[in-house]
mmCIF file as Biopython writes it, N, C-alpha, C and O atoms, coordinates in Angstrom:
data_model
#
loop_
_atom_site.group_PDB
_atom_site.id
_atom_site.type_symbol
_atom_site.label_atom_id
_atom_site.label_alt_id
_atom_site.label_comp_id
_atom_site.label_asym_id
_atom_site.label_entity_id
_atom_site.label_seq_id
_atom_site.pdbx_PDB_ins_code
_atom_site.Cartn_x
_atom_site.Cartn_y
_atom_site.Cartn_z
_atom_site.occupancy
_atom_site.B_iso_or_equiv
_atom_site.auth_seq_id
_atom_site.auth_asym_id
_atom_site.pdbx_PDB_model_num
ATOM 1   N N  . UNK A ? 1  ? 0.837   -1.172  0.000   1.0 0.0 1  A 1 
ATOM 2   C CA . UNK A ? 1  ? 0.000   0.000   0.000   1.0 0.0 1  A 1 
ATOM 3   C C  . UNK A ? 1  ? 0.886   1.241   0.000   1.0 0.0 1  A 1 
ATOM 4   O O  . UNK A ? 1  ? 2.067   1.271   0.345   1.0 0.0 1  A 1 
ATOM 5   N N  . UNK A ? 2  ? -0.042  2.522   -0.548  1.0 0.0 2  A 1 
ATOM 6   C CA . UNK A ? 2  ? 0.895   3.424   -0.772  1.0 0.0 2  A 1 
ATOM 7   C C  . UNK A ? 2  ? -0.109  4.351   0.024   1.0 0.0 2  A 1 
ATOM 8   O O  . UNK A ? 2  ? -1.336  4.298   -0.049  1.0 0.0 2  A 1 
ATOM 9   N N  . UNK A ? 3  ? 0.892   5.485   1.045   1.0 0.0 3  A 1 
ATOM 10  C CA . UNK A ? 3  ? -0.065  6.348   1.850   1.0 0.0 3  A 1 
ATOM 11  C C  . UNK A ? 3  ? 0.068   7.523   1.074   1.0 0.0 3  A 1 
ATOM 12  O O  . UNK A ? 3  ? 1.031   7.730   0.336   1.0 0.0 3  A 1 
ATOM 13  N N  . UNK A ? 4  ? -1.234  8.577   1.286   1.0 0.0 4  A 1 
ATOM 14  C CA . UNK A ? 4  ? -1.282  10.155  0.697   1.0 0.0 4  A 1 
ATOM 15  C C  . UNK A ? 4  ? -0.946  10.872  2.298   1.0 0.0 4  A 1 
ATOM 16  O O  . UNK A ? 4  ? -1.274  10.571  3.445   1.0 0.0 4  A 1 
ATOM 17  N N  . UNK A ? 5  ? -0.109  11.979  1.677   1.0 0.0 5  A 1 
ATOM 18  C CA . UNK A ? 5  ? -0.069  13.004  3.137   1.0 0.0 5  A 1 
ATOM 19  C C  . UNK A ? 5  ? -1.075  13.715  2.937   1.0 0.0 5  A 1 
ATOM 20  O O  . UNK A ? 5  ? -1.401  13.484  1.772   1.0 0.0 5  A 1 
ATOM 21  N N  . UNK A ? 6  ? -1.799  14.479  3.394   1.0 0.0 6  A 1 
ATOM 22  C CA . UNK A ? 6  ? -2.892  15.545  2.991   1.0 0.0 6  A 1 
ATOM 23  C C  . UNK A ? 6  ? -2.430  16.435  4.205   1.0 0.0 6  A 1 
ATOM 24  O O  . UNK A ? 6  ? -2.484  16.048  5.372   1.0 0.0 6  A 1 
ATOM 25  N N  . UNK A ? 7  ? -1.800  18.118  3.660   1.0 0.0 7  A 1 
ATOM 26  C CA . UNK A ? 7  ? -2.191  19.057  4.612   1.0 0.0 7  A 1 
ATOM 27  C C  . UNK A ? 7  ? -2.860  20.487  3.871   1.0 0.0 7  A 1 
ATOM 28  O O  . UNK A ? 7  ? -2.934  20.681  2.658   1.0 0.0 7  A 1 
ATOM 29  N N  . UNK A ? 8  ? -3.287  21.351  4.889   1.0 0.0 8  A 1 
ATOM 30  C CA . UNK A ? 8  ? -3.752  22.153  4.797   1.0 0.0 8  A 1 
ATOM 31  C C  . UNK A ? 8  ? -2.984  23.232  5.418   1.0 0.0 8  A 1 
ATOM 32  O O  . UNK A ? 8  ? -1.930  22.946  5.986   1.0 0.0 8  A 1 
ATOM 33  N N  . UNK A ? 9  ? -3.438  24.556  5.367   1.0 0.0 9  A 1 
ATOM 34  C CA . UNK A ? 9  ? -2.880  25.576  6.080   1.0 0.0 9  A 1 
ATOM 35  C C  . UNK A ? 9  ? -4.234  26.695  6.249   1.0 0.0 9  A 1 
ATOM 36  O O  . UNK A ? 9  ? -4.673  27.305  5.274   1.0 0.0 9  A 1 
ATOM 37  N N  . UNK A ? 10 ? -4.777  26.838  7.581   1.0 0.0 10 A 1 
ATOM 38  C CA . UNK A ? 10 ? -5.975  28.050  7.717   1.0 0.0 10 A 1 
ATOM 39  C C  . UNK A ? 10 ? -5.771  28.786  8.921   1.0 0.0 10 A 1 
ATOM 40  O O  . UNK A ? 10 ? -5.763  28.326  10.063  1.0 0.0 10 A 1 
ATOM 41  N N  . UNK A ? 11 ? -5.638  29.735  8.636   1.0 0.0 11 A 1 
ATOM 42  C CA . UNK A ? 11 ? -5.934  31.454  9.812   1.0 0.0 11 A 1 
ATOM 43  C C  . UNK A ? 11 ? -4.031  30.596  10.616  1.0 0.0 11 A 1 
ATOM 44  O O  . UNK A ? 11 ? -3.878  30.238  11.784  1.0 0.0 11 A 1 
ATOM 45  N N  . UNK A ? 12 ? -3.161  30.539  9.700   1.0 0.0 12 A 1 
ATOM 46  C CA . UNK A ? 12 ? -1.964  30.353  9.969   1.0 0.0 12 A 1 
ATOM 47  C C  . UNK A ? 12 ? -1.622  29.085  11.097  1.0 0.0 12 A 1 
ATOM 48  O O  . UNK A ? 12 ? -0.646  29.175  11.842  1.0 0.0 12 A 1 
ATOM 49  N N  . UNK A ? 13 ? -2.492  27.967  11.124  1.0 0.0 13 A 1 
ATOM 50  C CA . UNK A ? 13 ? -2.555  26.884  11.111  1.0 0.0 13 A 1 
ATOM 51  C C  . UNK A ? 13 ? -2.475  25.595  10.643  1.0 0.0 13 A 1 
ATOM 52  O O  . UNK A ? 13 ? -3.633  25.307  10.342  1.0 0.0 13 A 1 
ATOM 53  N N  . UNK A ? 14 ? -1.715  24.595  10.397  1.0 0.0 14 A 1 
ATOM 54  C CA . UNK A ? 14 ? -1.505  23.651  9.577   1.0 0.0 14 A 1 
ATOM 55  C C  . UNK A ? 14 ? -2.079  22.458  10.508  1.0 0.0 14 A 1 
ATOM 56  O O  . UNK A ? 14 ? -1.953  22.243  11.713  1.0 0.0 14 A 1 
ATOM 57  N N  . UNK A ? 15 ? -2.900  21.623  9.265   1.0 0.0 15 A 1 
ATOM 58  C CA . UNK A ? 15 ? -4.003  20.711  9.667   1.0 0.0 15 A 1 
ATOM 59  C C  . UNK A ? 15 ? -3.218  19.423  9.022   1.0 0.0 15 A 1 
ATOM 60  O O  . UNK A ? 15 ? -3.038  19.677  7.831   1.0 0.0 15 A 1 
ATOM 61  N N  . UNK A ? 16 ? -2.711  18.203  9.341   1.0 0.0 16 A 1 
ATOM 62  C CA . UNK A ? 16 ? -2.076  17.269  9.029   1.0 0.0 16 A 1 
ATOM 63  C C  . UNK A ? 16 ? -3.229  15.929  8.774   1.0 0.0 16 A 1 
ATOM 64  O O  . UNK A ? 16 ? -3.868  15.356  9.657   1.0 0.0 16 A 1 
ATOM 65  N N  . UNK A ? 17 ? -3.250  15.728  7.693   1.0 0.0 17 A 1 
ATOM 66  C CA . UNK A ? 17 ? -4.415  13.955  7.915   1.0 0.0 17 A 1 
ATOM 67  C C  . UNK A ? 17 ? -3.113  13.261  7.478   1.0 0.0 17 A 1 
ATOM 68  O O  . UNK A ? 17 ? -2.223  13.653  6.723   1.0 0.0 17 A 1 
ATOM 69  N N  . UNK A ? 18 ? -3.262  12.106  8.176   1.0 0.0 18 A 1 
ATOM 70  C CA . UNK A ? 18 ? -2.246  11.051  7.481   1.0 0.0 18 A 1 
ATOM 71  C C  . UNK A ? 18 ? -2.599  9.634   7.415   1.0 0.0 18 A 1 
ATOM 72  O O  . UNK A ? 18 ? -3.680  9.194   7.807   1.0 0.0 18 A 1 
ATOM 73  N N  . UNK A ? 19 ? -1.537  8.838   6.843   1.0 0.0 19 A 1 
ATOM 74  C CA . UNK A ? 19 ? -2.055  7.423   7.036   1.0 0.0 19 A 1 
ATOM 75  C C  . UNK A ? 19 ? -3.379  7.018   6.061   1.0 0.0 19 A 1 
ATOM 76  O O  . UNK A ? 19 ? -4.025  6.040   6.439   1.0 0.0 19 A 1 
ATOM 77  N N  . UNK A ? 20 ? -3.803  7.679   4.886   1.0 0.0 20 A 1 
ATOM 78  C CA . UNK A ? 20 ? -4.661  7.869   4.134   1.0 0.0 20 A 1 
ATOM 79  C C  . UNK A ? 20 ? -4.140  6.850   2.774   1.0 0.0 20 A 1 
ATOM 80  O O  . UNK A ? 20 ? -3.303  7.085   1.902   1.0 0.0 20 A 1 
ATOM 81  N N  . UNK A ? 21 ? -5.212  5.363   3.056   1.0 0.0 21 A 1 
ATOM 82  C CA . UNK A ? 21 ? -4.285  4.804   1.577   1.0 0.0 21 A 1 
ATOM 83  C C  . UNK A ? 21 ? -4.681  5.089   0.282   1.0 0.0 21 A 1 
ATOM 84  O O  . UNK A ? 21 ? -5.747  4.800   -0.263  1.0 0.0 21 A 1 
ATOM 85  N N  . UNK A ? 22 ? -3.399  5.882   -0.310  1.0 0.0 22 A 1 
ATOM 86  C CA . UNK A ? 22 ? -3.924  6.246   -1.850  1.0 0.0 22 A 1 
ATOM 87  C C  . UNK A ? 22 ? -3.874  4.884   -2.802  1.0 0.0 22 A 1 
ATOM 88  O O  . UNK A ? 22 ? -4.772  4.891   -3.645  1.0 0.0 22 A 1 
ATOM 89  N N  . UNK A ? 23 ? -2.991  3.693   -2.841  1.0 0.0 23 A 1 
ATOM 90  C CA . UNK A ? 23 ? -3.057  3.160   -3.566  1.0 0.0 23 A 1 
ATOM 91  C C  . UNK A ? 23 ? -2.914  1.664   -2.956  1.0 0.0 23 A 1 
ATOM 92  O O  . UNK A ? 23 ? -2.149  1.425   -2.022  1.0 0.0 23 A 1 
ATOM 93  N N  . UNK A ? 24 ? -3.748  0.653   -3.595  1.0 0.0 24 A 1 
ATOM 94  C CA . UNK A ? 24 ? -3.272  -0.387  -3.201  1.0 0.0 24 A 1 
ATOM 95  C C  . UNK A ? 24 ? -3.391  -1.505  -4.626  1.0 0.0 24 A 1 
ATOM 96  O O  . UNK A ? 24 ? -3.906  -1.170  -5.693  1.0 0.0 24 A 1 
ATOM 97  N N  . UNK A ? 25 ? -2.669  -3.147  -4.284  1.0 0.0 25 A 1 
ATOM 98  C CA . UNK A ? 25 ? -2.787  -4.056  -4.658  1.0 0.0 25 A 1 
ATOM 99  C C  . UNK A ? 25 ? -2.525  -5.323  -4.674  1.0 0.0 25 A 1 
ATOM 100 O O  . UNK A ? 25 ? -1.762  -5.780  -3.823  1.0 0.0 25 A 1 
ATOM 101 N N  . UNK A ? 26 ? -3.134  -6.191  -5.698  1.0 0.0 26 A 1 
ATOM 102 C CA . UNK A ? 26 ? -3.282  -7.483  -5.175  1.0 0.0 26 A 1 
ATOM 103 C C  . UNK A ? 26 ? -2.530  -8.329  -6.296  1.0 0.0 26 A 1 
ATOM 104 O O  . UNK A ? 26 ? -3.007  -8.508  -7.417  1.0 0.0 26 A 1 
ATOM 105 N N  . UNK A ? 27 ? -0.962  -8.968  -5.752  1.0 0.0 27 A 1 
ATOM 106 C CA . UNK A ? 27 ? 0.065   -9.507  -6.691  1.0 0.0 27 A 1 
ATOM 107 C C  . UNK A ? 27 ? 0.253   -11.123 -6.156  1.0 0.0 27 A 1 
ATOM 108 O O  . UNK A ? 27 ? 0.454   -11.487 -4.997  1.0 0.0 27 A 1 
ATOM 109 N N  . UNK A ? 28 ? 0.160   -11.729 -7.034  1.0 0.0 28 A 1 
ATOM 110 C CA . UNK A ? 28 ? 0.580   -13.071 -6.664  1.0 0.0 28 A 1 
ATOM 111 C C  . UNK A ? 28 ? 2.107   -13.876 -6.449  1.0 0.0 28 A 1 
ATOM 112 O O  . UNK A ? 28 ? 3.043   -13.242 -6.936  1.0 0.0 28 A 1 
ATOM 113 N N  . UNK A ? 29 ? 2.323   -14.639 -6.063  1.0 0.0 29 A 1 
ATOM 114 C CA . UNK A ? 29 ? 3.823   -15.185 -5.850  1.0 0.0 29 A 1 
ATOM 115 C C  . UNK A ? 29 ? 5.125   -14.577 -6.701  1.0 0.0 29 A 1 
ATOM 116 O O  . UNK A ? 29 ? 6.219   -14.282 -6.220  1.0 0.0 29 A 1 
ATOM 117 N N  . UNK A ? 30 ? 4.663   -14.457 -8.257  1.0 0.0 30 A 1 
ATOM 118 C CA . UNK A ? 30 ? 5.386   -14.079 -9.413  1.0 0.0 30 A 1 
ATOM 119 C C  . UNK A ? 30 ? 5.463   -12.582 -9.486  1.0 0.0 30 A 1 
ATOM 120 O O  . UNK A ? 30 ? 5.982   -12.029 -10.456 1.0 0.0 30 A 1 
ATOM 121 N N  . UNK A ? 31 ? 4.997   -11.974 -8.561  1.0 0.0 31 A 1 
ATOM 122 C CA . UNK A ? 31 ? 4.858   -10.198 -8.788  1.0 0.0 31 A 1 
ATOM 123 C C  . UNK A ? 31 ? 3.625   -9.924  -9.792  1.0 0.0 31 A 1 
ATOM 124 O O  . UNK A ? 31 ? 3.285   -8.741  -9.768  1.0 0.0 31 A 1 
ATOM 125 N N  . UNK A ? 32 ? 2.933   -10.670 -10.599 1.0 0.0 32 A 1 
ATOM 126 C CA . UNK A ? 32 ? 1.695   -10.076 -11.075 1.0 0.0 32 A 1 
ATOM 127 C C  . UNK A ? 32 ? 0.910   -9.518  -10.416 1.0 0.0 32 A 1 
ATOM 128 O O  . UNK A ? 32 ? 0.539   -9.980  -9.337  1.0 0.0 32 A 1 
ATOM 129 N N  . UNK A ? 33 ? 0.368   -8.127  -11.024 1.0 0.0 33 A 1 
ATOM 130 C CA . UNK A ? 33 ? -0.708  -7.816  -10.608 1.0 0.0 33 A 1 
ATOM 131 C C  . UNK A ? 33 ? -1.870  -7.905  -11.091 1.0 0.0 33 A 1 
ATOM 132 O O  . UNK A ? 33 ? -2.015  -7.641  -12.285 1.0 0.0 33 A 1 
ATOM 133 N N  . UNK A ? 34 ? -3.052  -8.319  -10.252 1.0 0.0 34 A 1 
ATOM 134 C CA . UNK A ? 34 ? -4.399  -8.838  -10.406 1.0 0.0 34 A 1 
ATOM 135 C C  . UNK A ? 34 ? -5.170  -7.687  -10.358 1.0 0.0 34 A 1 
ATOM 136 O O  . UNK A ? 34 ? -6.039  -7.740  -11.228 1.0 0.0 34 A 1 
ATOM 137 N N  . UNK A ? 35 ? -5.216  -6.557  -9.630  1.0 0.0 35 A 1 
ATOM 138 C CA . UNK A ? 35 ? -5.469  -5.625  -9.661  1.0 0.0 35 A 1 
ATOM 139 C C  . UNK A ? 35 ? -5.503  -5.000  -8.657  1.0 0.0 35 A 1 
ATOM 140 O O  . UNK A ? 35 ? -5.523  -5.410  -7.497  1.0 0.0 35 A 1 
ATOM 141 N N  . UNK A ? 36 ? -5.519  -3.350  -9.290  1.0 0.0 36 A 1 
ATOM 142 C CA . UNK A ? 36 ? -5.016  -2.366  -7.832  1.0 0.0 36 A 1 
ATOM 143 C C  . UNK A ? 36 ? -6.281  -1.146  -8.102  1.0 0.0 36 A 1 
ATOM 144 O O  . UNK A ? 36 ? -7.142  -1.133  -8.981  1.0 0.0 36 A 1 
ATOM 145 N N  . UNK A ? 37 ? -6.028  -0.177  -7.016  1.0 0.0 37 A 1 
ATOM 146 C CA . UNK A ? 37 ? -7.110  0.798   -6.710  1.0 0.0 37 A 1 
ATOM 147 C C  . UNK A ? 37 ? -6.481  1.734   -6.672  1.0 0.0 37 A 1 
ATOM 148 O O  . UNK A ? 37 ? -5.374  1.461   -6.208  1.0 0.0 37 A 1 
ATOM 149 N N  . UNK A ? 38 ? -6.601  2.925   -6.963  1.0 0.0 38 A 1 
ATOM 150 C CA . UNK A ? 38 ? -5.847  4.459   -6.789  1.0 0.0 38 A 1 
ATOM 151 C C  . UNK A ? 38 ? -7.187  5.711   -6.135  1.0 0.0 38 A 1 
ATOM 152 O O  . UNK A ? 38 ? -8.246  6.085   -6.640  1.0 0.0 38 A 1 
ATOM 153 N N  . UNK A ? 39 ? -6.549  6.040   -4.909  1.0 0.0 39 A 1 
ATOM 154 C CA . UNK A ? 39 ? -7.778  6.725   -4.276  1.0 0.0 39 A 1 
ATOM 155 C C  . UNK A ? 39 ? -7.516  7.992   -4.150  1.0 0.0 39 A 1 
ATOM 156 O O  . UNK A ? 39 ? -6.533  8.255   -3.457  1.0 0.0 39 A 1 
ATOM 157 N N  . UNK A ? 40 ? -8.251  9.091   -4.732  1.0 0.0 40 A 1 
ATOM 158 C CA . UNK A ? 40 ? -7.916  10.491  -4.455  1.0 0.0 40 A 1 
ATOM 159 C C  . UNK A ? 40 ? -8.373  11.056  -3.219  1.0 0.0 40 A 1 
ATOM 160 O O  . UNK A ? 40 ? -9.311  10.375  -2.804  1.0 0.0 40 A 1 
ATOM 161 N N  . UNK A ? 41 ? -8.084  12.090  -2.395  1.0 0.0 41 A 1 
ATOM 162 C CA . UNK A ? 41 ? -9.024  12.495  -1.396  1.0 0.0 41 A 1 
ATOM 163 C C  . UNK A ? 41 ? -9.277  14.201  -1.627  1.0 0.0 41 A 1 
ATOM 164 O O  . UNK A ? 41 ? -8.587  14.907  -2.362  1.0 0.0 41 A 1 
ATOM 165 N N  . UNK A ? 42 ? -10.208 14.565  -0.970  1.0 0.0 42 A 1 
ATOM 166 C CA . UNK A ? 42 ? -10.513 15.903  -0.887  1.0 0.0 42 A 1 
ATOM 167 C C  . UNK A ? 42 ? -10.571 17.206  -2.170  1.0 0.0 42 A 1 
ATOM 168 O O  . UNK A ? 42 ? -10.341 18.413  -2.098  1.0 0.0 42 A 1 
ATOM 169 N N  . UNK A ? 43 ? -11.013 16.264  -3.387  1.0 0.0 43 A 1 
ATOM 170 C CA . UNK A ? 43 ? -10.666 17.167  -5.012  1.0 0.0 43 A 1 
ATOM 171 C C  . UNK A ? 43 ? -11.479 18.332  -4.444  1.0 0.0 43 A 1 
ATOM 172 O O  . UNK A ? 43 ? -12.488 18.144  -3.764  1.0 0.0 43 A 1 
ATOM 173 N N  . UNK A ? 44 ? -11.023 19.489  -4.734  1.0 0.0 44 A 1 
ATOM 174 C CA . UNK A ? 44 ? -11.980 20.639  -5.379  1.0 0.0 44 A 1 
ATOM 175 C C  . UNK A ? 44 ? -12.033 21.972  -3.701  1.0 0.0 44 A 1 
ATOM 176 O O  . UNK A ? 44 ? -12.324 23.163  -3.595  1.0 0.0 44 A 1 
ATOM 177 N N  . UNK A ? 45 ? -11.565 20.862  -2.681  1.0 0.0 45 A 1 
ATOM 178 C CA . UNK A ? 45 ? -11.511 21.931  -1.521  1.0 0.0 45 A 1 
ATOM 179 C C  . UNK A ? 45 ? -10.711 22.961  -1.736  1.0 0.0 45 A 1 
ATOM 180 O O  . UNK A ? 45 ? -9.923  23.025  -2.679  1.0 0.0 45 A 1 
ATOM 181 N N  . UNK A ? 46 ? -10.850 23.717  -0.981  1.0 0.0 46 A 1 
ATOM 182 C CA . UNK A ? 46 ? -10.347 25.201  -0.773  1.0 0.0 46 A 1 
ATOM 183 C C  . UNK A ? 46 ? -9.489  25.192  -0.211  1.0 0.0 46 A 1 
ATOM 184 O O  . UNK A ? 46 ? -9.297  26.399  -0.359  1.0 0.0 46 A 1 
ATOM 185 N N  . UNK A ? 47 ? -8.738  24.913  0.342   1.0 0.0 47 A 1 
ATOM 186 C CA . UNK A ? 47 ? -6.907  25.245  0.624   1.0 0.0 47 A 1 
ATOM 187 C C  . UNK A ? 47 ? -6.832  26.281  1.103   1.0 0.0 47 A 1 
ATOM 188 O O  . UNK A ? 47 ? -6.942  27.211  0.304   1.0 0.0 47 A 1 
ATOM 189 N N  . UNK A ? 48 ? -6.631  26.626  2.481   1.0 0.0 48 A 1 
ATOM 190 C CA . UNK A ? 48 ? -5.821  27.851  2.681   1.0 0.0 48 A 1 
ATOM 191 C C  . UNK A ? 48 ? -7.783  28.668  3.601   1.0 0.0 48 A 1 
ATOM 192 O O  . UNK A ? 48 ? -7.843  29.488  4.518   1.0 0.0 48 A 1 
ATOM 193 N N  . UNK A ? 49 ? -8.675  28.173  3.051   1.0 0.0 49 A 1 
ATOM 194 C CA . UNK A ? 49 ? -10.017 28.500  3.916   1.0 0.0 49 A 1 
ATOM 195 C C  . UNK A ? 49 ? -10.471 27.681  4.698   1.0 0.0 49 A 1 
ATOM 196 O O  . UNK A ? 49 ? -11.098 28.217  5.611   1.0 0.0 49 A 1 
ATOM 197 N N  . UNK A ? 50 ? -10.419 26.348  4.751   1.0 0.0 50 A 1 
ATOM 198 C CA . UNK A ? 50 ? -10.932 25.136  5.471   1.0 0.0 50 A 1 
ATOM 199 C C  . UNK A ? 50 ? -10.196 23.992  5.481   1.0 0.0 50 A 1 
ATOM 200 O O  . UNK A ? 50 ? -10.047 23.478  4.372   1.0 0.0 50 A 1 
ATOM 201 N N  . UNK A ? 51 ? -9.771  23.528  6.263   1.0 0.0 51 A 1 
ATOM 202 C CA . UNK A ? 51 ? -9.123  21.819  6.301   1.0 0.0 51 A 1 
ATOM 203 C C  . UNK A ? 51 ? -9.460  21.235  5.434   1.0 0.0 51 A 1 
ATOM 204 O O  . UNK A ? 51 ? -10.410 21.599  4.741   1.0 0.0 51 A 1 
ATOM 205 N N  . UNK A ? 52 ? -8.793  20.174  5.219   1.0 0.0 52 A 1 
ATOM 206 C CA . UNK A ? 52 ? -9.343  19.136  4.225   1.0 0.0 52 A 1 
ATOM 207 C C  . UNK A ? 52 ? -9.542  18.336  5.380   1.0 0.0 52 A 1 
ATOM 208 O O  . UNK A ? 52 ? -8.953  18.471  6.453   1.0 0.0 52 A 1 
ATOM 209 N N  . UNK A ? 53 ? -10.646 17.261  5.016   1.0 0.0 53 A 1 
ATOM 210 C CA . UNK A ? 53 ? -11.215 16.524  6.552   1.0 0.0 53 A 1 
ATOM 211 C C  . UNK A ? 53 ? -11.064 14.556  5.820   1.0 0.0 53 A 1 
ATOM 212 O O  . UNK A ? 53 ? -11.401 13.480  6.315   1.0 0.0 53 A 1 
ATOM 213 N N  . UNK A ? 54 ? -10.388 14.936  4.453   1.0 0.0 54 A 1 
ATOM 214 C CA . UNK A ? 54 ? -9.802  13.609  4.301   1.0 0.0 54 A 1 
ATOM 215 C C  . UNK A ? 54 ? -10.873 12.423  3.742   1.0 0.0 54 A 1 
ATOM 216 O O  . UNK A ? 54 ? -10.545 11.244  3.870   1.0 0.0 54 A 1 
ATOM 217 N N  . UNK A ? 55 ? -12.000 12.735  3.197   1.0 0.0 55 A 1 
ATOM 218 C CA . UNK A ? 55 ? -12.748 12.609  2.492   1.0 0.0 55 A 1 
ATOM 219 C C  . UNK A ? 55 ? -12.284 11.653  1.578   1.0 0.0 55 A 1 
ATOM 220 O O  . UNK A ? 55 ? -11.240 12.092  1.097   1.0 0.0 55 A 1 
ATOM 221 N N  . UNK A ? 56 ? -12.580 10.471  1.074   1.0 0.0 56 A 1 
ATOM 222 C CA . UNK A ? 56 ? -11.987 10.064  -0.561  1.0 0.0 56 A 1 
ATOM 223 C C  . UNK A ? 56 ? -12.942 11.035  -1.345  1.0 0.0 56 A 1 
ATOM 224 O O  . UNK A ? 56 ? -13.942 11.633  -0.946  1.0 0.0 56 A 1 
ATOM 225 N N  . UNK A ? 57 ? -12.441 11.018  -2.369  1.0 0.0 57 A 1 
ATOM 226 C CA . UNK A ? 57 ? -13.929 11.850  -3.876  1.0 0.0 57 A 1 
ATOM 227 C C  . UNK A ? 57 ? -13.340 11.198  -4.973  1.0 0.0 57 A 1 
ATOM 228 O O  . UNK A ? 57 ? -13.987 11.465  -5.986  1.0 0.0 57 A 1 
ATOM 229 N N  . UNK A ? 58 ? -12.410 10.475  -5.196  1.0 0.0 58 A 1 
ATOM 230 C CA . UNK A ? 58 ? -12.525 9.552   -6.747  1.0 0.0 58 A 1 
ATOM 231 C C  . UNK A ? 58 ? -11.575 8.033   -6.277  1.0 0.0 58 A 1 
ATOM 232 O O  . UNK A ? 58 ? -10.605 7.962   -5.522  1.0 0.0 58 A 1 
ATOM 233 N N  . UNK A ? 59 ? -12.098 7.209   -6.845  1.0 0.0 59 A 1 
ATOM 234 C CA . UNK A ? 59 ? -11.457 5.772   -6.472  1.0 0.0 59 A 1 
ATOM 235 C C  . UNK A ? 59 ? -11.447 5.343   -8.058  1.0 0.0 59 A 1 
ATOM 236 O O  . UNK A ? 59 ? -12.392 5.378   -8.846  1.0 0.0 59 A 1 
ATOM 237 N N  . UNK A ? 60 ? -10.234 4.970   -8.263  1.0 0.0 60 A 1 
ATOM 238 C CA . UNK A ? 60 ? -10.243 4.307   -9.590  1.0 0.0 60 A 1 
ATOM 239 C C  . UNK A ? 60 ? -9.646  2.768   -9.399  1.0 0.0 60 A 1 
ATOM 240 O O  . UNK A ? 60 ? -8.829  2.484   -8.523  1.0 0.0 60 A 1 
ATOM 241 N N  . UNK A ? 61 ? -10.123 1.927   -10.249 1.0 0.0 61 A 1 
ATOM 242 C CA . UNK A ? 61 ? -9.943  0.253   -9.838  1.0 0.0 61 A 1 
ATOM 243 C C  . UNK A ? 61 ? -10.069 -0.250  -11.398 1.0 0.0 61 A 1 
ATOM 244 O O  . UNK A ? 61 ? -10.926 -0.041  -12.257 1.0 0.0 61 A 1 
ATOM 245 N N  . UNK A ? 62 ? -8.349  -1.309  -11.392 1.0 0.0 62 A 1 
ATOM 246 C CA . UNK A ? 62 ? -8.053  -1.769  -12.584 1.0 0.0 62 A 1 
ATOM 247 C C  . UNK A ? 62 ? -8.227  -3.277  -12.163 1.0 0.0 62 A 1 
ATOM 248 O O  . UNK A ? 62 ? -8.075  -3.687  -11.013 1.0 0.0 62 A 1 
ATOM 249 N N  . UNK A ? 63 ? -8.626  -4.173  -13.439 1.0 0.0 63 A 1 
ATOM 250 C CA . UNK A ? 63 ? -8.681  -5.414  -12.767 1.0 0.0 63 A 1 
ATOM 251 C C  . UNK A ? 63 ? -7.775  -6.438  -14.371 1.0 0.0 63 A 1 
ATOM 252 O O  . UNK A ? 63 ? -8.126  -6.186  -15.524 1.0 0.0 63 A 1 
ATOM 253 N N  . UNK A ? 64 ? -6.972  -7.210  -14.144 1.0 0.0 64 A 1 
ATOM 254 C CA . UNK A ? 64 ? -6.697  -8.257  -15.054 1.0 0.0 64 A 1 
ATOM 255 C C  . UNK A ? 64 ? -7.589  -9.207  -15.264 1.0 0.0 64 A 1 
ATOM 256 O O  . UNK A ? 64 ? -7.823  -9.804  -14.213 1.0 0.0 64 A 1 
ATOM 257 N N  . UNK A ? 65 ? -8.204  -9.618  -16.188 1.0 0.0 65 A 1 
ATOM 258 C CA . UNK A ? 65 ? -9.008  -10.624 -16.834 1.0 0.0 65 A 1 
ATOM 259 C C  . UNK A ? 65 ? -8.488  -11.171 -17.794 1.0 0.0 65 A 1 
ATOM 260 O O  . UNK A ? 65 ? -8.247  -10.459 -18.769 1.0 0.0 65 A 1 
ATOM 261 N N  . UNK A ? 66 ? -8.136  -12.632 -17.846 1.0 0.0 66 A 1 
ATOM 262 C CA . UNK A ? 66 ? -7.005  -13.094 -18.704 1.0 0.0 66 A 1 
ATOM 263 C C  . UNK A ? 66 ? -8.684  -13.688 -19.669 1.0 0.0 66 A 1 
ATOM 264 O O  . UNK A ? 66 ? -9.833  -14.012 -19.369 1.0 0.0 66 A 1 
ATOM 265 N N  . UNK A ? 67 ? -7.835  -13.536 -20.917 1.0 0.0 67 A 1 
ATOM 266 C CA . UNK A ? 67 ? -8.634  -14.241 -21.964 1.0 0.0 67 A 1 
ATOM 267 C C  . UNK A ? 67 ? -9.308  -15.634 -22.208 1.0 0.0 67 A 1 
ATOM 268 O O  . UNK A ? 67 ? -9.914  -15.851 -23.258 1.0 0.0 67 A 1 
#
């Protein structure tokens, strides 16, 4: 798994979320991957007016399907 840092900065305060998994996946003995997930958090907040409170808002998910 792969972690996102997420900070913020408001009224000269810095807001830390952590430990947030952006990415994960699922590999078998050989290192293949079967498939993984990539998770965004907090798109479109305001920065610098309000925390980000660590929200996901887009999850994307790839999957292998052998023929």
């Amino acid at each position: 798994m792969t972690y996102a840092i997420n900070d913020s900065l408001t009224n000269g305060i810095r807001y830390y979320i952590t430990n947030k998994v952006k990415h994960t996946e699922t590999d078998d003995a050989q290192g293949h991957v079967w498939s993984c997930q990539d998770t965004t958090y907090d798109e479109g907040s305001s920065a610098g007016t309000s925390p980000s409170v660590g929200l996901p808002t887009t999850y994307t998910t790839y999957y292998y399907s052998p023929s």
